[in-house]
N, C-alpha and C positions, 0 to 999 in steps of 0.2 A: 768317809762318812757314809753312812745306813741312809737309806729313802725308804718310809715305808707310805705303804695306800693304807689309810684309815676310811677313807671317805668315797661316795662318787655321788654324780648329779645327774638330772635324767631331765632334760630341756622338754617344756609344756607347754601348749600353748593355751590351754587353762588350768593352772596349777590346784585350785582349787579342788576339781575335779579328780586331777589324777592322783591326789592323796586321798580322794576318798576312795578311788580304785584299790590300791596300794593298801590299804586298813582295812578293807573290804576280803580284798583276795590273799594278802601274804602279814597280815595280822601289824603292819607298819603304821605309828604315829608319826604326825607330820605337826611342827611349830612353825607357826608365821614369824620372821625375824625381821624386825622395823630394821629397816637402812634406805638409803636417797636411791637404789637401784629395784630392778624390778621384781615382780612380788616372787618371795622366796622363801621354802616351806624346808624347815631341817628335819629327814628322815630317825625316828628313834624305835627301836624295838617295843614293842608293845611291854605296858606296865607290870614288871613283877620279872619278866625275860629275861635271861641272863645274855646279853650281848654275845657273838662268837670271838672266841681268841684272837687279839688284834696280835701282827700283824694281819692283813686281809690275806686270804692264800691267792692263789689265782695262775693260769696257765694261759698259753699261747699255743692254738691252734689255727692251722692253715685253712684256708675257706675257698672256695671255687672261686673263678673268673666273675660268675653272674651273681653272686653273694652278698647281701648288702651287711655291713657289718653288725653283729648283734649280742648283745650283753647277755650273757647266760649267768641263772640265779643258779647256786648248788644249793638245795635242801639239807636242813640238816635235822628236821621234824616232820613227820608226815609222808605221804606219797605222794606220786605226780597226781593220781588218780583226786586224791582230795585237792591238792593246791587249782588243779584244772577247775574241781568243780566249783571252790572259792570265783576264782577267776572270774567264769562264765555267769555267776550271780551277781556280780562286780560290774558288771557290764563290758568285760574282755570278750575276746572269741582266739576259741583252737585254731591255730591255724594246721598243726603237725600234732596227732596223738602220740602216745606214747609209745616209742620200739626202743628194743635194746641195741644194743652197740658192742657188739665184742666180749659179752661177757664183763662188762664193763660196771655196766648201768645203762639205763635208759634215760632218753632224751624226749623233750619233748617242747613245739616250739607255739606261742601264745601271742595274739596284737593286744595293748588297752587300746582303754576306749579311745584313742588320738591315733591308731593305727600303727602304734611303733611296734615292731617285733623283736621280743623277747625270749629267751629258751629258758628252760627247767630242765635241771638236771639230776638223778636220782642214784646215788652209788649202790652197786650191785652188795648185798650182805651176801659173809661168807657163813656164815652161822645153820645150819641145820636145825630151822627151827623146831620141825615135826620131832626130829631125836630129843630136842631140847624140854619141848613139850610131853614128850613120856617119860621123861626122866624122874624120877623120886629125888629128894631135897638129900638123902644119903648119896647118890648116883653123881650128882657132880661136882666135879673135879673141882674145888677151890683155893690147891695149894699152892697154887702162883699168886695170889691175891694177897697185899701184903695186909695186915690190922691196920683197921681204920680209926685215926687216934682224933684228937679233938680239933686241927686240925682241916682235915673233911668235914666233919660236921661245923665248926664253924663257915666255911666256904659253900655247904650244900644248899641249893635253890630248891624250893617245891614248883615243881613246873604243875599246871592243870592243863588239862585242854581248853579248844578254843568252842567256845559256842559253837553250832554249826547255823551255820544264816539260810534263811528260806529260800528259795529259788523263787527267780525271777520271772515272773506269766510274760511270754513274749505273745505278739498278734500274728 
């Protein structure tokens, strides 16, 4: 028998709040679900979003002695550079800016507003995009690309962007 992770939960001590964190910095709706235990808000990608590929993916990496353990979000829109500044208008704070890691991608680690730390992580593109960008619509190579039948266009999402939200006047 398969296990798969569809889901996870993030302990609050005012939930109310950190779904407005959450909707605020990484674009997340939150449902209050009536039941006899305590107040509990279900995470749902913002309206129109095409959820990501269930199963969840997800890795296991080793952490130092002094390490408190911490959930890292993988991007898969945007840069850390925008998710950061959602964040910090959200009411978060940086705790680690962004550095890269190996040629990997770049990490970068975040508290909400409740102090829990968080990472962001951002995968390195292999893409050339400066070539990409001088290229004429003759110039690239599209013969690996199979015909897009109906199909694709049945399943195709219009993604928009997200508003971008004012920043925050701190004192």
């Amino acid at each position: 028998m398969r296990v798969t992770v569809g889901h996870f939960e993030i302990l609050a001590r005012d939930p109310d709040r950190l779904a407005r964190f959450f909707r605020e910095a990484l674009g997340w709706y939150a449902e209050s679900v009536a039941w006899d235990g305590p107040a509990y808000k279900k995470l749902r990608p913002a309206p129109g979003a095409t959820p990501p590929a269930l199963p969840i993916g997800g890795g296991i990496l080793a952490d130092a002695a002094d390490q408190a353990p911490l959930l890292v979000f993988h991007l898969e829109e945007g840069t850390l550079e925008e998710a950061l500044a959602r964040i910090e208008v959200a009411g978060g704070a940086i705790e680690t800016p962004p550095e890269a890691i190996g040629g990997m991608g770049r990490f970068a680690r975040f508290r909400d507003p409740d102090g829990r730390a968080f990472g962001l992580w951002e995968g390195a593109s292999r893409t050339n995009w400066a070539k990409v960008a001088a290229m004429t619509d003759a110039e690239i190579d599209t013969s690996d690309i199979p015909p897009l039948g109906e199909e694709f266009f049945e399943r195709a999402r219009l993604r928009r962007p997200s508003p971008q939200l004012p920043r925050r006047k701190t004192s």
